[in-house]
N, C-alpha and C positions, 0 to 999 in steps of 0.2 A: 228560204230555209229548205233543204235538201229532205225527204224523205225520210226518217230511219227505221228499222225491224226492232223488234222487241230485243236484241241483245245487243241493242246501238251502233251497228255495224252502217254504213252509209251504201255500201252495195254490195250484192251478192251474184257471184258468178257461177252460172248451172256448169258443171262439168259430167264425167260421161266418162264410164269405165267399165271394162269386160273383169275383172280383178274385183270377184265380190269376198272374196276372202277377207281382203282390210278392212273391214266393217263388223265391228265389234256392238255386244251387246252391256247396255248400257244398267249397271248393278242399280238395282230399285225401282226400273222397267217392269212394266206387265210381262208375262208373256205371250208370246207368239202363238196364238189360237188355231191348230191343224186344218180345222174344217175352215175357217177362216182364208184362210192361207190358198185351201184348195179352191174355194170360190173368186179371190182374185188368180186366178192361174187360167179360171173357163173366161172372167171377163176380159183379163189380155187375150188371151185370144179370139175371143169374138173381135174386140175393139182394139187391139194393138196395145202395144208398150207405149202406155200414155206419163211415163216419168220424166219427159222432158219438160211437158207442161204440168207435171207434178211431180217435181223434183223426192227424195226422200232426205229427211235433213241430218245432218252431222254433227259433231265436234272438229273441232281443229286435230284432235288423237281418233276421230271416225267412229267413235262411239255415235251408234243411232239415235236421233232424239224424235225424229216423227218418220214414220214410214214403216216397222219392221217388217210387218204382214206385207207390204209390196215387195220388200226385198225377200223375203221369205220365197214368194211366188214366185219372183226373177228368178233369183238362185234356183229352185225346181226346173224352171223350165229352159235354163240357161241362156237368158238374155242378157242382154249390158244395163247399166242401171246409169239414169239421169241424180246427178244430189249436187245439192250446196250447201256450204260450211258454214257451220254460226260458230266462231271462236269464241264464243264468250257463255255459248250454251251450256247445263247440267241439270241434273233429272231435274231442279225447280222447273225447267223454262217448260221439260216434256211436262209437268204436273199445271202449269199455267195452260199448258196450247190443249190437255186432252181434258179441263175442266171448263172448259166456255164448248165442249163438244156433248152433241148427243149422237145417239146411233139413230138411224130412219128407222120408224114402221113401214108397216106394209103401203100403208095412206101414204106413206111418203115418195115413196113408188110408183103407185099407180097412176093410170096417164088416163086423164080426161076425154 
């Protein structure tokens, strides 16, 4: 038996587009936290455009369901952005993926 993601999709393909405009913000979303936003903008840049290997996720209509603050950051600094489609995604699925989430401490951080 094959794999599946949480909105039953059997595979998902990373695509890659300079065209951040089609990326619509998703009604019942958080929002997008400034300073937030600007601290991913210094870590791309230290570290590169790491959205290949952390896609930002979408709808099938490119409503954002996990990522904004990256794309937020892209968008500022005018990179291209890595994302894949969940067709089947809607704010439940953002309210499932950002409730099994915490934010790090400082402890969570620091290096041994």
């Amino acid at each position: 038996m094959r794999n599946r993601n949480i909105t039953g999709s059997r595979s998902l393909r990373v695509q890659n587009t300079r065209n951040l405009d089609q990326f619509k913000t998703l009604p019942g979303n958080r929002s997008v936290n400034p300073a937030h936003a600007v601290e991913l903008q210094n870590l791309i840049l230290e570290n590169g455009n790491l959205t290949g290997q952390f896609p930002i996720v979408v709808t099938k209509d490119m409503y954002v369901i996990d990522g904004q603050h990256r794309l937020a950051a892209l968008r500022e600094l005018g990179y291209d952005v890595s994302y894949i489609v969940q067709p089947h995604a809607n704010i439940d699925t953002v309210r499932h993926i950002n409730r099994g989430g915490r934010n790090w401490s400082w402890r969570d951080m620091a290096v041994s």
